[in-house]
Legacy VTK file of the C-alpha trace (Angstrom):
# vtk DataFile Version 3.0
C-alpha trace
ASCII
DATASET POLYDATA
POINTS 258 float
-16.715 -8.947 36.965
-17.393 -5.385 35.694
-15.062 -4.269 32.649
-14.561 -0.441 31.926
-12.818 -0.241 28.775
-11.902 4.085 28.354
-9.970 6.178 26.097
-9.661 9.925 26.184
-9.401 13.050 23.718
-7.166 15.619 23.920
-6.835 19.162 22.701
-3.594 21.738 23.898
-4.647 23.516 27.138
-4.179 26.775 25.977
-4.667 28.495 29.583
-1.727 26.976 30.650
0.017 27.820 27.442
-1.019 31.570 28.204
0.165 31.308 31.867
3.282 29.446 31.115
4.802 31.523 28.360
3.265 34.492 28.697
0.975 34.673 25.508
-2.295 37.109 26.526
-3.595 38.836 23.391
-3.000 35.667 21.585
-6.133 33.304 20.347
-6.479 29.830 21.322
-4.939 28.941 17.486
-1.931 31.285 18.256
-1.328 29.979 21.409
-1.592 26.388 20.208
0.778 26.908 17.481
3.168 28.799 19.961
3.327 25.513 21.976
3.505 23.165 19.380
6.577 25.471 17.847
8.352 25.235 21.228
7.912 21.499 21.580
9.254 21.034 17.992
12.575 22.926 19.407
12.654 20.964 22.651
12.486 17.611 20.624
13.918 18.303 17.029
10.807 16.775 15.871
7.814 16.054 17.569
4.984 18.353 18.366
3.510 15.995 20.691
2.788 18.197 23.520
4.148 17.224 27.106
1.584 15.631 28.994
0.788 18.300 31.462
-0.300 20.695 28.651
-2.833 18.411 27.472
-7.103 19.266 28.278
-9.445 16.580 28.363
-12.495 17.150 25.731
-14.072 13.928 25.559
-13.971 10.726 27.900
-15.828 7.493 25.796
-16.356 4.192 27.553
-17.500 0.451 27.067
-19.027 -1.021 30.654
-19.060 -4.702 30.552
-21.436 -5.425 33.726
-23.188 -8.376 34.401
-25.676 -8.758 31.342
-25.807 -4.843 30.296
-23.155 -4.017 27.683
-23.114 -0.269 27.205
-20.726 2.050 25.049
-21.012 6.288 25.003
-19.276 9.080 25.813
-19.337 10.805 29.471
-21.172 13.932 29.974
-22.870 16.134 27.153
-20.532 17.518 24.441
-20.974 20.999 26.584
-19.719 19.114 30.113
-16.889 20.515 31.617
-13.397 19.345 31.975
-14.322 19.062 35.441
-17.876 17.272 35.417
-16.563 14.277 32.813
-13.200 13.707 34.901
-15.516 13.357 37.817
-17.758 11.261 36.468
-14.935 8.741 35.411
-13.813 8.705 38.860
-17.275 8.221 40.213
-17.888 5.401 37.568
-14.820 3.251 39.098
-15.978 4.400 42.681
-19.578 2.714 42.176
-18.518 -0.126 39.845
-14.606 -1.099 40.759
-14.621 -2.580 37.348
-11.503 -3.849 36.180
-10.283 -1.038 33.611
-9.066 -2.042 30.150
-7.390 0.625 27.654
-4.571 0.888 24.932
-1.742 2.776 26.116
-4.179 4.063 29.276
-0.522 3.573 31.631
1.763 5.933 29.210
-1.260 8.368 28.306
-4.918 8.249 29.263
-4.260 7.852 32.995
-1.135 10.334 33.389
-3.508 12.978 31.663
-5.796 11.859 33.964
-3.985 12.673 36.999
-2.755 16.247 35.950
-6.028 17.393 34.977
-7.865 15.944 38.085
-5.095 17.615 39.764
-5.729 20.732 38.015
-9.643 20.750 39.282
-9.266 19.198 42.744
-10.880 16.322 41.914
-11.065 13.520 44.813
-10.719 9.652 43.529
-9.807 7.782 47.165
-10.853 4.149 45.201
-8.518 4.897 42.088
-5.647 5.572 44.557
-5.868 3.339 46.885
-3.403 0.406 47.177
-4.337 -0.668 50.306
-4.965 1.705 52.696
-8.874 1.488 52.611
-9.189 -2.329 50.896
-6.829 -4.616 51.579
-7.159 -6.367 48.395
-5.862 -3.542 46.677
-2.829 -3.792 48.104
-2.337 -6.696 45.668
-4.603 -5.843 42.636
-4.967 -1.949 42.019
-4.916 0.499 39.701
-1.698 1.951 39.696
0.635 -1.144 39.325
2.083 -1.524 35.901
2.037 -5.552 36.433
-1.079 -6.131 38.345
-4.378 -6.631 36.219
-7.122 -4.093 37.726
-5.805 -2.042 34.867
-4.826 -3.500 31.820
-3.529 -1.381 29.376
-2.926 -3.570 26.380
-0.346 -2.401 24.446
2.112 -2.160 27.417
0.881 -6.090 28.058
1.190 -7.306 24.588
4.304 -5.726 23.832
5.623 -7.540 27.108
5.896 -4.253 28.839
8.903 -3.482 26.142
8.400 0.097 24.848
10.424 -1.259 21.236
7.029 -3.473 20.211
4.539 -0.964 21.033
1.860 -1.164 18.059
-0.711 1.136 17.175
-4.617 0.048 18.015
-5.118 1.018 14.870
-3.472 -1.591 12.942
-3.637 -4.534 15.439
-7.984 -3.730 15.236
-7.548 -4.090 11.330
-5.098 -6.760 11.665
-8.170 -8.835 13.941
-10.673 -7.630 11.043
-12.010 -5.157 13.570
-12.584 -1.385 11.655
-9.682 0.558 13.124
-9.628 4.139 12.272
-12.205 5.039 10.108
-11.330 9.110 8.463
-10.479 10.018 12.059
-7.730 10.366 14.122
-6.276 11.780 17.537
-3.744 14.161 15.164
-7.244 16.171 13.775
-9.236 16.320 17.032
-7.355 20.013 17.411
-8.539 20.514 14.338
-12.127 19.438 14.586
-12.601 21.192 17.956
-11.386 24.273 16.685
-13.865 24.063 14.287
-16.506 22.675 16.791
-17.426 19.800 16.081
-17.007 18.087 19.485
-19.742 15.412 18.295
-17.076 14.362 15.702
-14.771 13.752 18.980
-16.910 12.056 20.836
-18.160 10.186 17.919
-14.387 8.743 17.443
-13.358 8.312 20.867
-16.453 5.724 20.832
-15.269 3.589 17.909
-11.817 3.730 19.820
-13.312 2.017 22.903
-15.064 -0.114 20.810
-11.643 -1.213 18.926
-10.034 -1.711 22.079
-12.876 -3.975 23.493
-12.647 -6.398 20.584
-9.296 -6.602 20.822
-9.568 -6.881 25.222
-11.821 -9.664 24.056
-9.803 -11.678 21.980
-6.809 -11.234 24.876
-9.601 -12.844 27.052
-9.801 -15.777 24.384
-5.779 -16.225 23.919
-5.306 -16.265 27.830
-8.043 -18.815 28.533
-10.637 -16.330 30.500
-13.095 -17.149 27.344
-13.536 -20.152 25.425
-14.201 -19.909 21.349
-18.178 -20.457 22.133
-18.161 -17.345 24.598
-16.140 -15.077 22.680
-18.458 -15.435 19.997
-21.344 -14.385 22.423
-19.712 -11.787 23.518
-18.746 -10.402 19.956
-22.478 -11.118 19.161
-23.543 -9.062 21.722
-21.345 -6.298 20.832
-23.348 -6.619 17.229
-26.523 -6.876 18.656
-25.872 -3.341 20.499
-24.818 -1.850 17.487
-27.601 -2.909 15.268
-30.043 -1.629 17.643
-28.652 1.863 17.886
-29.033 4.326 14.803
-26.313 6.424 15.202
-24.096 6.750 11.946
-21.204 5.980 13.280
-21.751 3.209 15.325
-23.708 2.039 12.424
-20.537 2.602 9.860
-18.740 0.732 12.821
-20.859 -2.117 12.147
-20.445 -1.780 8.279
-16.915 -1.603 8.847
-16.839 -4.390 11.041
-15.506 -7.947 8.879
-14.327 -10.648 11.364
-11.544 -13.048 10.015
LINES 1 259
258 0 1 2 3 4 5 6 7 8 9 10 11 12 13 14 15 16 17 18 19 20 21 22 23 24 25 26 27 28 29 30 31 32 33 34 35 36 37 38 39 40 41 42 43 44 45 46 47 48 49 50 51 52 53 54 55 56 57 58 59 60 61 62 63 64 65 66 67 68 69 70 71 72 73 74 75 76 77 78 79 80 81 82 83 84 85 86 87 88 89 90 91 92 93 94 95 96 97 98 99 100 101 102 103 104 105 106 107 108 109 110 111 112 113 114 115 116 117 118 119 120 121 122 123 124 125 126 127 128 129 130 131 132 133 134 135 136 137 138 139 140 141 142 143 144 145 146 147 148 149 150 151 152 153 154 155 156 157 158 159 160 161 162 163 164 165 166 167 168 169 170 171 172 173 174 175 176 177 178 179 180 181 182 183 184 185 186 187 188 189 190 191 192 193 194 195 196 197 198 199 200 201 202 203 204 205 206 207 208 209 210 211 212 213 214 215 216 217 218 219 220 221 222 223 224 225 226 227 228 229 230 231 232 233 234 235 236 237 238 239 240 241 242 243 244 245 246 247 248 249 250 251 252 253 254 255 256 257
């Protein structure tokens, strides 16, 4: 079974700002703060952007396939919106892995749909439940309750919005890093200021949090025993030891199993 484990980063899609509310002559800052203001009114508190208004900067992934474990982020950090959508889409078309994510059904894949929307991207395996495969009539990606996408905060909250918990704190719960000085709330920030390496650099660790934790919901529902979680969590270490970038190195560091 192939395993895609994603997450995505986010920055405000100023262009739409601009052609929404009428804000030429503004910078990308201006027009930022201009929608962030008006959500603030909308919601008496939140900024949160709705999540039409939201463009894609950075797509990271973990690919579980057969004996290659892989983690990186799509595309260059100069790619397009366009190119890394499409190359998400195309992964899924040549690998029908089952895709794993935290909070992928309320965020990632809504974000998803508007932006491939927005470019007139085509993704006939994503959508199909049924038409083309029969077995996706049973096991696609688009039901909330069948398992070709897991998203696993909606699964281990028991699909109740009220014990939703951050990735964040269930990875440092498991003794997994977590966040480590980075978070979605600064990516504006850091891309302003251009460091979309940064981005990319913490959307990895993300998928990497989310694929320990994917693997210890393997354990706990019987997929794994204890001996091949271990290998599996070895092999995660054994990827990240041989690599010598600094973060996935500090992901290592960071790394203290219970």
């Amino acid at each position: 079974m192939n395993v895609l484990v994603f997450d995505i980063e986010t920055v405000p899609d100023v262009e739409a700002g601009r052609r929404l509310y009428d804000l030429d002559g503004l910078s990308d800052k201006e027009v930022a703060d201009v929608m962030h203001h008006m959500r603030r009114q909308e919601t008496g508190d939140s900024d949160f952007l709705r999540l039409h208004l939201h463009r894609i900067v950075a797509i990271s992934a973990v690919l579980r396939s057969s004996d290659t474990l892989k983690v990186w982020s799509l595309g260059e950090p100069d790619s397009t919106e366009r190119e890394l959508i499409q190359r998400f889409y195309d992964g899924l078309d040549k690998y029908v892995p089952t895709l794993v994510s935290w909070n992928g059904g309320g965020f990632d894949l809504p974000v998803l749909h508007y932006r491939a929307l927005r470019h007139g991207i085509t993704a006939s395996r994503y959508w199909d439940v049924g038409e083309h495969d029969r077995d996706f009539k049973w096991s696609n990606y688009l039901s909330r309750y069948h398992w070709r996408h897991i998203d696993l905060m909606d699964v281990l909250a028991g699909f109740q919005p009220r014990a939703n918990a951050p990735l964040d704190q269930i990875a440092t719960l498991l003794g997994f890093p977590g966040k480590m000085g980075m978070s979605g709330a600064k990516v504006w920030e850091n891309y302003l200021g251009g460091d979309i390496d940064g981005i990319r650099n913490y959307c990895e660790t993300d998928v990497l949090n989310t694929y320990l934790v994917f693997l210890r919901f393997e354990l706990m529902r019987g997929n794994l025993s204890p001996e091949r979680h271990e290998s599996e969590c070895q092999r995660v270490r054994d990827i990240l030891t041989g690599d010598s970038k600094s973060h996935l190195q500090e992901f290592l560091t960071a790394w203290q199993p219970l």
